[in-house]
C-alpha positions as CSV (number, residue, x, y, z in Angstrom):
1,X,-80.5,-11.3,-3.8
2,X,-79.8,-14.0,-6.1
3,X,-77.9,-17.3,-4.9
4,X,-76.4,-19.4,-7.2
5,X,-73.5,-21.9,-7.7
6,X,-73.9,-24.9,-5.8
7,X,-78.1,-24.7,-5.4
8,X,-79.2,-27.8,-7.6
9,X,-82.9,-28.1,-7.8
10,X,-84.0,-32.0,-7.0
11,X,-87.2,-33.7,-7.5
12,X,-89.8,-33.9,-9.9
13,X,-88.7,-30.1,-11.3
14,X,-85.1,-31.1,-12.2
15,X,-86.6,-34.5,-13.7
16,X,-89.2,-31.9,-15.9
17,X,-86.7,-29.4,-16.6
18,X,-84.2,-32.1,-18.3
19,X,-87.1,-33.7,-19.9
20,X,-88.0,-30.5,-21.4
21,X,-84.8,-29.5,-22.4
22,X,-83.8,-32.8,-23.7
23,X,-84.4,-32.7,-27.6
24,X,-82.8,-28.7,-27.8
25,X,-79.3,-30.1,-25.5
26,X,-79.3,-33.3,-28.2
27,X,-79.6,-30.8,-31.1
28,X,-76.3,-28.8,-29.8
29,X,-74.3,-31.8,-29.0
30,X,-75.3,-33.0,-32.9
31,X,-74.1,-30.0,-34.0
32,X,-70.6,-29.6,-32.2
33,X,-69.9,-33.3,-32.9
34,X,-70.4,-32.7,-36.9
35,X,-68.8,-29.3,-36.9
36,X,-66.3,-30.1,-34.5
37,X,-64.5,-27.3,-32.2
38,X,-63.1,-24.2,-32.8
39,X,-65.3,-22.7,-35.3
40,X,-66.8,-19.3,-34.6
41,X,-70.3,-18.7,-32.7
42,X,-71.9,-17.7,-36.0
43,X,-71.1,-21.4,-37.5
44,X,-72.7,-23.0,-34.9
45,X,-75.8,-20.8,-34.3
46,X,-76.4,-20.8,-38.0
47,X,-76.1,-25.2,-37.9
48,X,-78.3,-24.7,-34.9
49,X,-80.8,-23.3,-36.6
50,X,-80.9,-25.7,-39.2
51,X,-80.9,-28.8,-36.8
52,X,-84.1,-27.2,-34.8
53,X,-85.5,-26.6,-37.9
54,X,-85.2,-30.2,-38.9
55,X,-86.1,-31.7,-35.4
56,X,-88.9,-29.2,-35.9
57,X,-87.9,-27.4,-32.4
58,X,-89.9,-24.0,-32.0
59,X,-87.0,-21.3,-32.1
60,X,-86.6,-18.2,-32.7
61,X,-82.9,-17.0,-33.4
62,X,-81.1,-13.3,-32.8
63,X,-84.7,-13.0,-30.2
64,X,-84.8,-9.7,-29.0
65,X,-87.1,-8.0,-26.2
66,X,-87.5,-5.2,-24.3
67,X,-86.6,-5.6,-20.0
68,X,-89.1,-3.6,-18.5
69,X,-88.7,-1.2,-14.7
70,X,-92.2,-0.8,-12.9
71,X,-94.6,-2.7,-15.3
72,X,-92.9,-0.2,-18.3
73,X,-90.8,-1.4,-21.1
74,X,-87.1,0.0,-20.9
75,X,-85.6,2.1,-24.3
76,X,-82.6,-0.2,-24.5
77,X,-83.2,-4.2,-26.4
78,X,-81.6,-6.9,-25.0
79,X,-80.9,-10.0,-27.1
80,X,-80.6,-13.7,-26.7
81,X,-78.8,-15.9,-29.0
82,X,-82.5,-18.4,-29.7
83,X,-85.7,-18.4,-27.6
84,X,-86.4,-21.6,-28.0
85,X,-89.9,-23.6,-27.2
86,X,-91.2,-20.1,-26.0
87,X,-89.6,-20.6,-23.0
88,X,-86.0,-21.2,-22.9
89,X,-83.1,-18.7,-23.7
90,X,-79.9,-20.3,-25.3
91,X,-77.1,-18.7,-25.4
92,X,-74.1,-19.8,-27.6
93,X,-70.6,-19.7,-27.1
94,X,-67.3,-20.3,-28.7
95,X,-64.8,-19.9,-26.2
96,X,-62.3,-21.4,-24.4
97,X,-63.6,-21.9,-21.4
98,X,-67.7,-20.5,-19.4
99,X,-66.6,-18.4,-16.9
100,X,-68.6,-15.6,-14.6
101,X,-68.9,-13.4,-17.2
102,X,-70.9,-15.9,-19.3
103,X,-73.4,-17.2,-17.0
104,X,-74.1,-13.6,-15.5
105,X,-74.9,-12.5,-19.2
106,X,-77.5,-15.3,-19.8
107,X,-78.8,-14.8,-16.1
108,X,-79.4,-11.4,-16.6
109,X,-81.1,-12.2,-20.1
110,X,-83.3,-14.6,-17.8
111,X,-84.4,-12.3,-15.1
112,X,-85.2,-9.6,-17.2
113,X,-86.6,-11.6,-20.0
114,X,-89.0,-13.4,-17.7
115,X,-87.7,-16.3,-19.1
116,X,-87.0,-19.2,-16.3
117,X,-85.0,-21.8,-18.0
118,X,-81.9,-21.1,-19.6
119,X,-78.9,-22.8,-21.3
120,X,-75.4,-21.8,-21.8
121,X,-73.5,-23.9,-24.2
122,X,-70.4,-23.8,-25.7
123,X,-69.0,-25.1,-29.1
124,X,-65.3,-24.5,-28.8
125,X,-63.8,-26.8,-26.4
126,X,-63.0,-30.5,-27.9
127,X,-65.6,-31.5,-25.1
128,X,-68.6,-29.4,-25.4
129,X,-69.6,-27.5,-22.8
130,X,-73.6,-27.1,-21.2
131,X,-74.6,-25.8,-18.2
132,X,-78.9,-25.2,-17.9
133,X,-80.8,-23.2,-14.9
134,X,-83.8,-22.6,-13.5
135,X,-85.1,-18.9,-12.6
136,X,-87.6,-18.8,-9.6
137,X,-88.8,-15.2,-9.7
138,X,-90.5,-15.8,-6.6
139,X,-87.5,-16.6,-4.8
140,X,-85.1,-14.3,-6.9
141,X,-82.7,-17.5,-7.0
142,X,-81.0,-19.3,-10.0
143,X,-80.7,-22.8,-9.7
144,X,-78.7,-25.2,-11.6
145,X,-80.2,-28.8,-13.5
């Protein structure tokens, strides 16, 4: 079972976690505050990509991969807006407002990506949106940072 919500990680793995996440959060407030709001997701993934590419950020955009049941890859591709730094999924929005549906899509992305940090961002609102998480597959829990 998965718990998640009000579970905040504290200590020195939230203080890592931001750290590491730092540079690629700066990079998508840059680019909602010269774009502005209400553009479509495709305008600000594609200025995105431009801004890691300048801040020389490892990314890859459109990432795809394969979920796998029982140590074998699944048929069906999943894909993830950027992997970024090899180990973060970002997922882009431009909507009104994150709701359930949103943060279940980039948690499922997470768990079966193998992928334990993830960010959720969105570009619409006049005041940007970001909430980033922390996958312990050991725990099967989702934690907020």
């Amino acid at each position: 079972m998965i718990f998640v919500g009000k579970t905040e990680l504290e200590g020195d793995l939230k203080d890592k976690l931001k750290r590491f996440v730092y540079d690629v959060i700066g990079c998508c407030q840059a680019v909602h505050q010269e774009q502005g709001p209400e553009l479509t997701e495709y305008i600000y993934q594609d200025s995105l990509q431009i801004a890691f590419d300048q801040a020389n950020i490892k990314h890859i955009k459109e990432y795809y991969f394969k979920p796998s049941f029982r140590g074998i890859p699944l048929k069906h591709r999943l894909f993830v807006d950027f992997l970024v730094k090899d180990k973060i999924f970002l997922e882009c929005k431009a909507i009104d407002k994150i709701g359930i549906h949103e943060r279940l899509q980039l948690w499922n992305y997470m768990r079966s990506g193998n992928i334990r940090i993830g960010i959720l961002y969105n570009f619409a609102p006049v005041i940007d949106e970001c909430e980033k998480y922390y996958f312990d597959p050991e725990t099967s829990t989702i934690y907020c940072f």
